[in-house]
DSSP file (Angstrom, degrees, kcal/mol; ACC not computed):
  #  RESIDUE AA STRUCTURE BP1 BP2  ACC     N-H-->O    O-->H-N    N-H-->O    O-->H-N    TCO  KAPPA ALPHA  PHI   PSI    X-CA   Y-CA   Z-CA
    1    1 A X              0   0    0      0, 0.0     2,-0.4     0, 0.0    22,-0.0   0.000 360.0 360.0 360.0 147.9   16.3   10.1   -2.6
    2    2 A X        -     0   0    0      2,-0.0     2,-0.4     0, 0.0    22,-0.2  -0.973 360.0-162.1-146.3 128.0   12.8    9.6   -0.8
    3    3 A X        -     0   0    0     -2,-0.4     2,-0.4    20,-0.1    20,-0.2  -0.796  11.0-143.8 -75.2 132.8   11.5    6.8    0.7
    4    4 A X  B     -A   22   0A   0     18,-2.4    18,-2.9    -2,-0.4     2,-0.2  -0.954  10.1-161.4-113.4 134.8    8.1    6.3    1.5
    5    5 A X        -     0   0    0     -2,-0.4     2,-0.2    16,-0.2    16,-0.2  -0.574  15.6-177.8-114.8 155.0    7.3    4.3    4.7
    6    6 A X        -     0   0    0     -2,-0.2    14,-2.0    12,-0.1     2,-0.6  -0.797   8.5-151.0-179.9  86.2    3.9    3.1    4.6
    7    7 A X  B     -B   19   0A   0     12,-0.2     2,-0.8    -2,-0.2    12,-0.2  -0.740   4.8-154.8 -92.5 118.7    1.9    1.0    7.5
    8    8 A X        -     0   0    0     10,-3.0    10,-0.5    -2,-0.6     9,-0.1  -0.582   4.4-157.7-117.6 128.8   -0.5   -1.3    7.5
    9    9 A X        +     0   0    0     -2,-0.8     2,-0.3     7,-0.2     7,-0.1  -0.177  15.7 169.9 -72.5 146.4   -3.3   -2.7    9.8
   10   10 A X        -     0   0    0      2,-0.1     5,-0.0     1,-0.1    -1,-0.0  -0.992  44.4-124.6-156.9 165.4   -4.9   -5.5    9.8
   11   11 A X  S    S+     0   0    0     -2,-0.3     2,-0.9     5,-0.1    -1,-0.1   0.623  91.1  83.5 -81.2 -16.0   -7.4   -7.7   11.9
   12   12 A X  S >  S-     0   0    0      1,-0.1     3,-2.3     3,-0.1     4,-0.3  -0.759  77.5-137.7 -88.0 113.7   -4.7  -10.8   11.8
   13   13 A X  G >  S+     0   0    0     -2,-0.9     3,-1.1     1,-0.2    -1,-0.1   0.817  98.4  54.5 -41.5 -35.5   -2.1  -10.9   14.1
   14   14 A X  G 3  S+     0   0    0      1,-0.3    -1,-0.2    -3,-0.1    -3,-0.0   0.719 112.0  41.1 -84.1  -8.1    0.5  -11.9   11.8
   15   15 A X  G <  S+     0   0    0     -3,-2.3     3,-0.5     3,-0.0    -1,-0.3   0.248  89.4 118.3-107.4  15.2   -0.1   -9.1    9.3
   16   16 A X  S <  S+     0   0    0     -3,-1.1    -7,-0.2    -4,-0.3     3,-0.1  -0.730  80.2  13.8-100.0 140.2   -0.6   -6.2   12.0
   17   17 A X  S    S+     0   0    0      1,-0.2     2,-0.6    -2,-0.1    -1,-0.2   0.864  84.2 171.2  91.3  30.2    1.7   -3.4   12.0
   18   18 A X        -     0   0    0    -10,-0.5   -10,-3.0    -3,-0.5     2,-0.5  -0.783  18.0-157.5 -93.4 125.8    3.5   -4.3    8.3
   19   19 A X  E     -Bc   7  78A   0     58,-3.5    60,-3.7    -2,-0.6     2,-0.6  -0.787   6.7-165.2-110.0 137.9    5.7   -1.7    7.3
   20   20 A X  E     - c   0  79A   0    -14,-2.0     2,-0.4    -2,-0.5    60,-0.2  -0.923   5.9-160.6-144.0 109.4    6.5   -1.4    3.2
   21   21 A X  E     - c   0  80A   0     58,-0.8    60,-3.4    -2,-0.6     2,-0.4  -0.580   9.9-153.2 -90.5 128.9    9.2    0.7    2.6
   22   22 A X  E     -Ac   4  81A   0    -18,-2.9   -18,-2.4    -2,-0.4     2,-0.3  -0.929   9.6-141.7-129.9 124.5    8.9    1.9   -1.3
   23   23 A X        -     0   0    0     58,-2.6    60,-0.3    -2,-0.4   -20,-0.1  -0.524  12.1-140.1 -93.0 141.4   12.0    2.7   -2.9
   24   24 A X  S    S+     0   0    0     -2,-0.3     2,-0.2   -22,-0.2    -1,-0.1   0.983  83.0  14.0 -59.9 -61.1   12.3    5.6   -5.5
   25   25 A X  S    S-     0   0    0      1,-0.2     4,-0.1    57,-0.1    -2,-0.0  -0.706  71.3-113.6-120.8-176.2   15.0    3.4   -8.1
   26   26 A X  S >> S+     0   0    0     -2,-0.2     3,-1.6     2,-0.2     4,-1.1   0.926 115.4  54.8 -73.1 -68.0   16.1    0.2   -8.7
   27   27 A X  H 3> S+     0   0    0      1,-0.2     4,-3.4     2,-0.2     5,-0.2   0.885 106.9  61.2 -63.7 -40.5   19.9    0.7   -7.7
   28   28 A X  H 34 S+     0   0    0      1,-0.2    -1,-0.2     2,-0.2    -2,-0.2   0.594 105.9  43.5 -41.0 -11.3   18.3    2.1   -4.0
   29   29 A X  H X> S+     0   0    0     -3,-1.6     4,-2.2     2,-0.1     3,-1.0   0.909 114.6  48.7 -86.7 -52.7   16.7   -0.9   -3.2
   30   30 A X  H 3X>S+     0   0    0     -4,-1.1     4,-2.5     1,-0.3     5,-0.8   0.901 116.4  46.1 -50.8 -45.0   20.0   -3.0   -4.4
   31   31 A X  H 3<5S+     0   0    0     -4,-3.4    -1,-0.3     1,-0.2    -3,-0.2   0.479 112.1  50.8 -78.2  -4.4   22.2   -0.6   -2.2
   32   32 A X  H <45S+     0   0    0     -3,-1.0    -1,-0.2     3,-0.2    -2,-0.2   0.677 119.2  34.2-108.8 -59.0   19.7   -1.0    0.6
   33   33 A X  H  <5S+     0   0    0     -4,-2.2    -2,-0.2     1,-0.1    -3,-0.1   0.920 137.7  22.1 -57.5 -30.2   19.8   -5.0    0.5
   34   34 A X  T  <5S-     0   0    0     -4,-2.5    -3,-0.2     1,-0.1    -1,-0.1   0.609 120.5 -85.2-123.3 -30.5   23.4   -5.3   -0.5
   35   35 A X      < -     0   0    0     -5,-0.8    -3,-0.2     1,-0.1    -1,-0.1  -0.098  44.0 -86.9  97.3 154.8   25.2   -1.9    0.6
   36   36 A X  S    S+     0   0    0     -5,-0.1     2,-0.6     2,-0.1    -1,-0.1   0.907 120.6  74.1 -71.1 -32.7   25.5    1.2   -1.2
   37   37 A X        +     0   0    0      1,-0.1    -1,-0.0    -6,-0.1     0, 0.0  -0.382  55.6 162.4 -52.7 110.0   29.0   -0.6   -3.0
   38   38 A X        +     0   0    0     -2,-0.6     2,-0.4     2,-0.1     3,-0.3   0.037  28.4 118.5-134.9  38.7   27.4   -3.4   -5.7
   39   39 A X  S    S+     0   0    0      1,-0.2     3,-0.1    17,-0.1    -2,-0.0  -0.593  88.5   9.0 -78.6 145.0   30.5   -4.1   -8.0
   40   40 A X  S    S+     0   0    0     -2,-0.4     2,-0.2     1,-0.1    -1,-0.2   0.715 102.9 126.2  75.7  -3.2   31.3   -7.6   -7.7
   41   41 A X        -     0   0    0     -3,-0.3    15,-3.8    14,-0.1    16,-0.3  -0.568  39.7-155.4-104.6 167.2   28.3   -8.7   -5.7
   42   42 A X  E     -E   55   0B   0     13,-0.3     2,-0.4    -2,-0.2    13,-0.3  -0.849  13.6-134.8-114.5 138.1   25.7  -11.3   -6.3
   43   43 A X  E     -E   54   0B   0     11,-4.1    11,-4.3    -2,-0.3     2,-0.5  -0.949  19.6-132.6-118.7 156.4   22.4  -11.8   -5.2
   44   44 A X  E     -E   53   0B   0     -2,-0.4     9,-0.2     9,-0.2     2,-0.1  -0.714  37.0-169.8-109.6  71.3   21.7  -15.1   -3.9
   45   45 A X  E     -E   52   0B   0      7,-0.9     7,-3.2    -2,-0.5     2,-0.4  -0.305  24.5-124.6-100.4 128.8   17.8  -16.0   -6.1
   46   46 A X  E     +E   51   0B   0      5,-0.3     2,-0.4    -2,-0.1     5,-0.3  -0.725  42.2 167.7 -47.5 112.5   15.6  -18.8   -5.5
   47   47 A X  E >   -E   50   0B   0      3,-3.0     3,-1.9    -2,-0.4     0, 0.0  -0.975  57.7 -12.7-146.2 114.9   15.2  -20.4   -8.6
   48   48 A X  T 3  S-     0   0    0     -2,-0.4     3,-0.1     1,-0.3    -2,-0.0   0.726 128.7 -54.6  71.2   9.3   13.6  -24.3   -9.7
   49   49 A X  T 3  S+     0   0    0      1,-0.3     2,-0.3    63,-0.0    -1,-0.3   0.664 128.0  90.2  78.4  26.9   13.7  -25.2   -5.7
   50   50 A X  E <  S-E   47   0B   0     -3,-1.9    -3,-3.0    62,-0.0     2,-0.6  -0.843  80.5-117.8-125.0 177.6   17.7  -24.3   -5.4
   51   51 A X  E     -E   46   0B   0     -2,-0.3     2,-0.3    -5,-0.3    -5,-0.3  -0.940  31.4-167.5-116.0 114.2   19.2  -21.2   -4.6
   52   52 A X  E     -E   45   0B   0     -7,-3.2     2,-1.1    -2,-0.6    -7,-0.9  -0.854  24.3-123.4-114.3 147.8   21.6  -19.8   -7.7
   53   53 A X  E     -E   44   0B   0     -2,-0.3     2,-0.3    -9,-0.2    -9,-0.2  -0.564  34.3-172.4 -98.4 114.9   24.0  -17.0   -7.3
   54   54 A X  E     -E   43   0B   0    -11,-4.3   -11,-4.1    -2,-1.1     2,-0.1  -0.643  30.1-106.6 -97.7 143.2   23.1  -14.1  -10.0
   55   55 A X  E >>  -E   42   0B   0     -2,-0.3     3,-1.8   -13,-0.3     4,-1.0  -0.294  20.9-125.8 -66.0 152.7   25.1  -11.2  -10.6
   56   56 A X  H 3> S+     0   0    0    -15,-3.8     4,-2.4     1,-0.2     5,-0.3   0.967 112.9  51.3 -67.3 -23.4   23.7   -7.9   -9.3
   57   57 A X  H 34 S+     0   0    0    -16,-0.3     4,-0.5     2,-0.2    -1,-0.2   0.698 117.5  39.1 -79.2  -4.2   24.1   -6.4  -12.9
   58   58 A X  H X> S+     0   0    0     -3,-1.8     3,-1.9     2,-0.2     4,-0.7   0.804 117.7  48.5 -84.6 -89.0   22.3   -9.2  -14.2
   59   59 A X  H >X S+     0   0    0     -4,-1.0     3,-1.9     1,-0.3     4,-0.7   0.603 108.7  48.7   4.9 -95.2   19.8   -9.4  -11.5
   60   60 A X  H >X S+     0   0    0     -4,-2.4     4,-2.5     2,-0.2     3,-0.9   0.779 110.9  62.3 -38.5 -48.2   18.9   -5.8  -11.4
   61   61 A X  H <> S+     0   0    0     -3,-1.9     4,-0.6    -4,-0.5    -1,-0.2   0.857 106.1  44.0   9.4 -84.4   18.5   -6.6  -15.6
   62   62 A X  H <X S+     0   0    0     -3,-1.9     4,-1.8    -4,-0.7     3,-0.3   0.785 108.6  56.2 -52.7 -46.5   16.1   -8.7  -15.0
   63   63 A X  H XX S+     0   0    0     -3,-0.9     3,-2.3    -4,-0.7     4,-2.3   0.994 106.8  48.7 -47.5 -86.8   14.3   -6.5  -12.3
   64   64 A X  H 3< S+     0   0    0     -4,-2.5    -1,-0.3     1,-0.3    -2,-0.2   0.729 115.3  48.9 -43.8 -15.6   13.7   -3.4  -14.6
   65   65 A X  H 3< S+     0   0    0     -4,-0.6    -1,-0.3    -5,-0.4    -2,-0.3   0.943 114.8  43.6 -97.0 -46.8   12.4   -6.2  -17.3
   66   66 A X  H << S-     0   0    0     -3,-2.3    22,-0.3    -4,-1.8    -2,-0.2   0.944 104.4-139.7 -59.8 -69.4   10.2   -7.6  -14.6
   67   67 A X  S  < S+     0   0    0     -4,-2.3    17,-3.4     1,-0.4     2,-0.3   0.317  77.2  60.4 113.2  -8.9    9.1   -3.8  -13.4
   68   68 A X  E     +D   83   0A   0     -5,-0.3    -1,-0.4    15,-0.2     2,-0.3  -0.946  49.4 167.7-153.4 156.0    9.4   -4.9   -9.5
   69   69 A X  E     +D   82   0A   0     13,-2.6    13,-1.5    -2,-0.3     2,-0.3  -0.908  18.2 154.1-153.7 174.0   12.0   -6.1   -7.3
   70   70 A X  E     -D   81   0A   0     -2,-0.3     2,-0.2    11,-0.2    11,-0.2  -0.853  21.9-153.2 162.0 160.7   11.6   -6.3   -3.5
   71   71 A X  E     -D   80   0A   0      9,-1.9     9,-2.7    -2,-0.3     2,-0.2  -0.943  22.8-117.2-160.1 166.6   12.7   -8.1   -0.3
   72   72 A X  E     -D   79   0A   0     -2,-0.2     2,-0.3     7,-0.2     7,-0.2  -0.594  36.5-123.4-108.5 152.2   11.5   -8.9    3.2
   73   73 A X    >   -     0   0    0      5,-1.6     3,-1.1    -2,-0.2     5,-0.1  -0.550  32.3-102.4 -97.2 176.5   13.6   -7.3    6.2
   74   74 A X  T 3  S+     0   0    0     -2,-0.3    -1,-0.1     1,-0.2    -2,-0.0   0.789 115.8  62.9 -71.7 -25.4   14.8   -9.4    8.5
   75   75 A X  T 3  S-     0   0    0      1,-0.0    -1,-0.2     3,-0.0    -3,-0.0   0.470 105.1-123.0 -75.0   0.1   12.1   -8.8   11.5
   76   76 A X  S <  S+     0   0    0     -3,-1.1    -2,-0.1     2,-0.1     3,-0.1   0.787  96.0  83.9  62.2  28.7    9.7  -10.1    9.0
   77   77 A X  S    S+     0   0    0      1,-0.1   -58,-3.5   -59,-0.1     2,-0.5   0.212  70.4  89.5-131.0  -7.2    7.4   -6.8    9.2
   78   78 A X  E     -c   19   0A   0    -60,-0.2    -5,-1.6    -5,-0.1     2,-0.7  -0.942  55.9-166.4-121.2 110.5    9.4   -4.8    6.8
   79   79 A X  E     -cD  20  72A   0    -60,-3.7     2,-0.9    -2,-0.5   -58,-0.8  -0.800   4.8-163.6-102.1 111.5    8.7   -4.7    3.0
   80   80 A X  E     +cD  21  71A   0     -9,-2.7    -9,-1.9    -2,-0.7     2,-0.2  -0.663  22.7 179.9 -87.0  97.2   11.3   -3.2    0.7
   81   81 A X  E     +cD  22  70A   0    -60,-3.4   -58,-2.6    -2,-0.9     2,-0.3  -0.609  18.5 175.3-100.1 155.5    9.4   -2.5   -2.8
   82   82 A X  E     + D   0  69A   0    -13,-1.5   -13,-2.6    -2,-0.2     2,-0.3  -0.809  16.9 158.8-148.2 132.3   10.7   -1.0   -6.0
   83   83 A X  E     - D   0  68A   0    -60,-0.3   -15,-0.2    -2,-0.3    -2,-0.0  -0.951  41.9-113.9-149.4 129.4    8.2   -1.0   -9.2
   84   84 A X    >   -     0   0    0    -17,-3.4     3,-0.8    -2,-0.3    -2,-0.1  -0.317  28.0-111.5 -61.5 169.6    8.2    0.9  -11.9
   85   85 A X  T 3  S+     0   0    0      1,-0.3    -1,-0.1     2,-0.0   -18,-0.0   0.714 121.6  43.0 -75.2 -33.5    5.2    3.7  -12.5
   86   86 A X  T 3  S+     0   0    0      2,-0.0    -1,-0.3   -19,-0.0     3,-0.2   0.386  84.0 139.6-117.7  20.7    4.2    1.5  -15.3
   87   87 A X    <   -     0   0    0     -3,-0.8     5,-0.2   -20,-0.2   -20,-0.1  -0.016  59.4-105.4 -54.7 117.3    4.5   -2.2  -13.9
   88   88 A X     >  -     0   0    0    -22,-0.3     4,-2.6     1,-0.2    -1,-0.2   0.154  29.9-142.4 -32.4 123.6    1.9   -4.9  -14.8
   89   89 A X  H  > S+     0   0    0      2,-0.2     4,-1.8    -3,-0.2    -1,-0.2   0.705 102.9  63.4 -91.4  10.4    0.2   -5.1  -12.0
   90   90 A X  H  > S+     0   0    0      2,-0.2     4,-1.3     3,-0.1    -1,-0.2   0.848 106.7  55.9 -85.0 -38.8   -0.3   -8.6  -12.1
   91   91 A X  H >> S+     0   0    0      2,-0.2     3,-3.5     1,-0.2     4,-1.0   0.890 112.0  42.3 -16.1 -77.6    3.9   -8.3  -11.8
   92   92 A X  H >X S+     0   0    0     -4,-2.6     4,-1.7     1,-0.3     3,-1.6   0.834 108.8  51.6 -72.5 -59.9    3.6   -6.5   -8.9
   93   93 A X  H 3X S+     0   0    0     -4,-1.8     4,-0.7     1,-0.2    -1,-0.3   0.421 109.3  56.5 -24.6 -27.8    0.9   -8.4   -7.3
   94   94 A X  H << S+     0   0    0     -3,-3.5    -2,-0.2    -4,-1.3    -1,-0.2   0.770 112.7  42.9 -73.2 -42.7    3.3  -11.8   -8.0
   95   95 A X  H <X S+     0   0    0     -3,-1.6     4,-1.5    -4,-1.0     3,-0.2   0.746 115.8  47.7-100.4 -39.4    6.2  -10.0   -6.0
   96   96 A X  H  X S+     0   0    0     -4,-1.7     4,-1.5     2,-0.2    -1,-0.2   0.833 105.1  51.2 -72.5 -35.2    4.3   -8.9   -3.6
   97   97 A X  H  < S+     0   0    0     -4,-0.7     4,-0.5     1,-0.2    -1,-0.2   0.329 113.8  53.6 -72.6  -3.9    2.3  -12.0   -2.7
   98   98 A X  H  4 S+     0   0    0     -3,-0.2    -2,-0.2     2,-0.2    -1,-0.2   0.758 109.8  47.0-105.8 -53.2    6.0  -13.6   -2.5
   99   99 A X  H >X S+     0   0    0     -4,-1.5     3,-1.8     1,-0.2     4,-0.8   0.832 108.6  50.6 -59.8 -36.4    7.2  -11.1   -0.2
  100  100 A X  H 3X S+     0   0    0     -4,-1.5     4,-1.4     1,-0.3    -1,-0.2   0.719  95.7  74.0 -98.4  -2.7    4.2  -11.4    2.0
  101  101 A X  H 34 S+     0   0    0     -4,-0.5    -1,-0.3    -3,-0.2    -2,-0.2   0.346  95.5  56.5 -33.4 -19.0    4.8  -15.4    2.1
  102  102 A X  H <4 S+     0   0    0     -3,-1.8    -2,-0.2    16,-0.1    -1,-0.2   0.924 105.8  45.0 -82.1 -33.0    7.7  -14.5    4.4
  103  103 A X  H  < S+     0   0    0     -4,-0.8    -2,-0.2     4,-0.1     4,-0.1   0.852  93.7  95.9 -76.6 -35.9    5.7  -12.7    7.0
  104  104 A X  S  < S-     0   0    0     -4,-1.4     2,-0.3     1,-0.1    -3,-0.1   0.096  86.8 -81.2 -32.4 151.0    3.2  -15.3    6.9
  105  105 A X  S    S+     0   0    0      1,-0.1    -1,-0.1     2,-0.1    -2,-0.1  -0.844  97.8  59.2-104.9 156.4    3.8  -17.9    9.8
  106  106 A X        -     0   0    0     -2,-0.3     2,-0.1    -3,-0.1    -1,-0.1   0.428  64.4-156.5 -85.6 144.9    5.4  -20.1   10.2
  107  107 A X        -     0   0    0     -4,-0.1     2,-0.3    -2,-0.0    -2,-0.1  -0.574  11.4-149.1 -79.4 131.0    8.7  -18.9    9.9
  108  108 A X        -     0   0    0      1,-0.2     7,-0.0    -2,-0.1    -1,-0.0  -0.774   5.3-155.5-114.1 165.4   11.2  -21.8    8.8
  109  109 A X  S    S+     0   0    0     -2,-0.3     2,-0.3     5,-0.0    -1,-0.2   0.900  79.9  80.1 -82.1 -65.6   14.8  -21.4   10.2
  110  110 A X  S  > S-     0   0    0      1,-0.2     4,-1.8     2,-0.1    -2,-0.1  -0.337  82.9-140.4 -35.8 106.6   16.2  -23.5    7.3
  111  111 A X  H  > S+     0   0    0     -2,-0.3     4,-0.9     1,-0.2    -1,-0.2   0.421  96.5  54.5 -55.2   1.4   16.4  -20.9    4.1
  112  112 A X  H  > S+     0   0    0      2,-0.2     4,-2.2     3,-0.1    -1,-0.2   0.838 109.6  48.1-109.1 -63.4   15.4  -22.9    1.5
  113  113 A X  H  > S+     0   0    0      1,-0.2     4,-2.4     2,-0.2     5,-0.3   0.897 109.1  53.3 -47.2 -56.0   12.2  -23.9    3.3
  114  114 A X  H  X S+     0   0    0     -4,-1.8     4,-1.9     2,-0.2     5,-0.4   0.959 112.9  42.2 -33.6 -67.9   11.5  -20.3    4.1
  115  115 A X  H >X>S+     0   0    0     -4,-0.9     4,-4.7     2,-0.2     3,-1.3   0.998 110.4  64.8 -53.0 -61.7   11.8  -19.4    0.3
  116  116 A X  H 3X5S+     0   0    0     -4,-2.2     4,-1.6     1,-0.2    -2,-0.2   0.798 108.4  41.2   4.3 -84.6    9.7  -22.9   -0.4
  117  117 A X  H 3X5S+     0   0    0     -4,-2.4     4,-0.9     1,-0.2    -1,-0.2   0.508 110.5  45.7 -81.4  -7.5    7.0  -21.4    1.2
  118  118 A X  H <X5S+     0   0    0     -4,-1.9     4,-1.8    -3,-1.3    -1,-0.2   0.851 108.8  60.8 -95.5 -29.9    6.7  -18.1    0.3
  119  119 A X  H  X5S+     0   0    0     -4,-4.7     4,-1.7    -5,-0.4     5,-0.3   0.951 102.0  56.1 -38.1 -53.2    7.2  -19.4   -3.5
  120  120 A X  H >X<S+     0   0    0     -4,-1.6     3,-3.8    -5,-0.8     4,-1.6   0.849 107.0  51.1 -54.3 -75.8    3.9  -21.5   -2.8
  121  121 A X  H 3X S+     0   0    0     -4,-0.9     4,-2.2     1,-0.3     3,-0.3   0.810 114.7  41.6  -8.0 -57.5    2.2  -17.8   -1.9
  122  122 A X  H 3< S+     0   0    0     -4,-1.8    -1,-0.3     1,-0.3    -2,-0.2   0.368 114.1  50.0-109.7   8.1    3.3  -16.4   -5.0
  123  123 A X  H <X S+     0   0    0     -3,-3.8     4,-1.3    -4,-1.7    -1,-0.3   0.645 107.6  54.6-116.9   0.1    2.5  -19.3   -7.0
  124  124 A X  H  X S+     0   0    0     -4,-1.6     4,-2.2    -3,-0.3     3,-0.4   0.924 107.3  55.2 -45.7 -73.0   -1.0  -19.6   -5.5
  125  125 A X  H  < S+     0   0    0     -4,-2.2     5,-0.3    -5,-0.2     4,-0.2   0.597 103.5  49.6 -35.0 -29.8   -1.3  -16.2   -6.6
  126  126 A X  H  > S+     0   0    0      2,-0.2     4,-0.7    -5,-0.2    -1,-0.2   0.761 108.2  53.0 -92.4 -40.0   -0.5  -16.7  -10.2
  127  127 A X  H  X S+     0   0    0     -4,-1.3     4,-1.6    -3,-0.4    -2,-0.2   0.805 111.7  45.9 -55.9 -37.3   -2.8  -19.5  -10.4
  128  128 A X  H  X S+     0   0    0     -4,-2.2     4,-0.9     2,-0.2    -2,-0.2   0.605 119.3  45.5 -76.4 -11.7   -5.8  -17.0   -8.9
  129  129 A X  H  > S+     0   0    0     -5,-0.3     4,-1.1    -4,-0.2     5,-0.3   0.735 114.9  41.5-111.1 -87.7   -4.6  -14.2  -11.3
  130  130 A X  H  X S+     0   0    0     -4,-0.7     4,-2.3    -5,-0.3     5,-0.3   0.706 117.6  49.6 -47.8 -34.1   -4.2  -16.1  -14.4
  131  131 A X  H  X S+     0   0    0     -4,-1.6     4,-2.5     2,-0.2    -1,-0.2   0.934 112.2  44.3 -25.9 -74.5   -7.6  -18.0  -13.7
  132  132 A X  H  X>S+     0   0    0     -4,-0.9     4,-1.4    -3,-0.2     5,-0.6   0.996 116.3  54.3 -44.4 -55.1   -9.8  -14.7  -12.9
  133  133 A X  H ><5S+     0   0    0     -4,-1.1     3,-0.7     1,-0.2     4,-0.5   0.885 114.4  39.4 -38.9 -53.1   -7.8  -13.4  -16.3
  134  134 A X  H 3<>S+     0   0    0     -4,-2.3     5,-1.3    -5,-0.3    -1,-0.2   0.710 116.5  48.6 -75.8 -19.3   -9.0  -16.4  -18.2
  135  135 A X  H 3<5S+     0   0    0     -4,-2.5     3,-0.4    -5,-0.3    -1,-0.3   0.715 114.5  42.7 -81.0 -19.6  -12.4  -16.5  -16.8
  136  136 A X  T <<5S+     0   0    0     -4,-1.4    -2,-0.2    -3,-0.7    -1,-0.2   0.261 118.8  48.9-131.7 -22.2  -13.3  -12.5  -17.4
  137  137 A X  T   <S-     0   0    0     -5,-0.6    -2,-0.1    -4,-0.5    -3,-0.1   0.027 114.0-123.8-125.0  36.5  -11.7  -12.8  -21.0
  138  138 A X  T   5 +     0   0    0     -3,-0.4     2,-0.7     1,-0.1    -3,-0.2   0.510  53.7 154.9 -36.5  92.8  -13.6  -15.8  -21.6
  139  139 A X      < +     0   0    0     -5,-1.3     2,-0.3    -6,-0.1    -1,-0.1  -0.680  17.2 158.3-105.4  86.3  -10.6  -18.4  -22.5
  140  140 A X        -     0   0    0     -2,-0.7     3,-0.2     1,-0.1    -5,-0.0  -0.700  42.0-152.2 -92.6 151.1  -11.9  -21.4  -21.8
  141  141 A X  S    S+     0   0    0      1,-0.3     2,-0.5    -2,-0.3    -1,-0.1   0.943  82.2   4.6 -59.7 -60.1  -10.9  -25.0  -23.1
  142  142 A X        -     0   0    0     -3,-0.1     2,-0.7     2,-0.0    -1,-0.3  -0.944  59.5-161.6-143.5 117.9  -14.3  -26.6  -22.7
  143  143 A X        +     0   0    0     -2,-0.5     2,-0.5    -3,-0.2    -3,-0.0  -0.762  15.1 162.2 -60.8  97.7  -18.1  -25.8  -21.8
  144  144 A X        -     0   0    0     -2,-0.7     2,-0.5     3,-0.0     3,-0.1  -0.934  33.0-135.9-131.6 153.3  -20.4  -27.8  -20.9
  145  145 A X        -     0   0    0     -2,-0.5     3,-0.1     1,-0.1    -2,-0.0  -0.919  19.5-170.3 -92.1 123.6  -23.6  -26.4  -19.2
  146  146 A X  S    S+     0   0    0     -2,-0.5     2,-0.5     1,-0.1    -1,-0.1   0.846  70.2  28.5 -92.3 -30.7  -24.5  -28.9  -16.0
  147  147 A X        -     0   0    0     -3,-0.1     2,-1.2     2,-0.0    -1,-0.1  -0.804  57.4-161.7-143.4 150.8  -27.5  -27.6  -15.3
  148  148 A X        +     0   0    0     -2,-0.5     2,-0.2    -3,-0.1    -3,-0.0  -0.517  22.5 179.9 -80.7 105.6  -30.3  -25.8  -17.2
  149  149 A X        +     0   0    0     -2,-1.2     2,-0.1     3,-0.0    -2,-0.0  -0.657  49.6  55.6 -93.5 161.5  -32.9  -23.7  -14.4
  150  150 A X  S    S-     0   0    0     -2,-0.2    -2,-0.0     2,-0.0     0, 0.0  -0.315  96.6 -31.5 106.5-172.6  -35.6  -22.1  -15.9
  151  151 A X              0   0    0     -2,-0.1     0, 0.0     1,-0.1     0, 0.0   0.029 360.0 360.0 -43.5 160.4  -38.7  -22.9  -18.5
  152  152 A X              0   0    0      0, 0.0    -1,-0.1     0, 0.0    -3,-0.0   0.185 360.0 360.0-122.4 360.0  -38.4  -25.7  -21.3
């Protein structure tokens, strides 16, 4: 198996020094969040603003359908990615922008708040992505011109 470690700099304190671990499959990533055994285990998903407990063979399911899965390490500098070769990359971009909502400050103690706010990240993100999409592929509802420059 190979991992690729990956750092990046940045002029913002709170992003310098981010390290993004990318994992080779799907079951390395699980076995790296959960330990290399994952019969019988659960992963514990943010879901509707609760936390629901999914099974990992579901989970992971869901992941390959997805194309990305990923999680934040616990120093809040470490991102543990898996995406498939051929993942939408607004996918990827969603997962990631969710991941990098933990590193962000502030850091909430409470877990539900912590997920809270990086869900806001990644649903910010989904609004600027699906916006640009609809704007560049113009699907708009309604047009109106507000104002006309030039000759009459």
């Amino acid at each position: 198996m190979k991992l690729t470690k990956i750092i990046f700099e940045s002029e913002r304190d709170e992003y310098k020094n981010v390290f993004v671990y990318i994992y080779p499959t799907l079951k390395s990533i699980y076995q790296s969040f959960l330990g290399k055994d994952l019969k019988g285990k659960v992963i514990r998903s943010y879901v509707n603003f609760k936390f629901v407990e999914i099974p990992v063979k579901e989970a992971m399911k869901n992941s390959r359908e997805y194309g990305c899965w990923g999680f934040t390490g616990a120093d809040d500098r470490r991102l543990h990615i898996w995406f498939k070769p051929d993942v939408n990359i607004f996918q990827l971009i969603s997962m990631l922008s969710h991941e990098a909502g933990h590193i962000a400050k502030p850091h909430h103690r409470e877990l539900e708040k912590e997920e809270a706010k990086a869900q806001q990240y990644q649903d910010v993100t989904n609004l600027a992505i699906g916006l640009a999409h609809n704007l560049l592929n113009n699907k708009y509802i309604h047009v109106q011109t507000l104002l006309k420059i030039g000759k009459k």
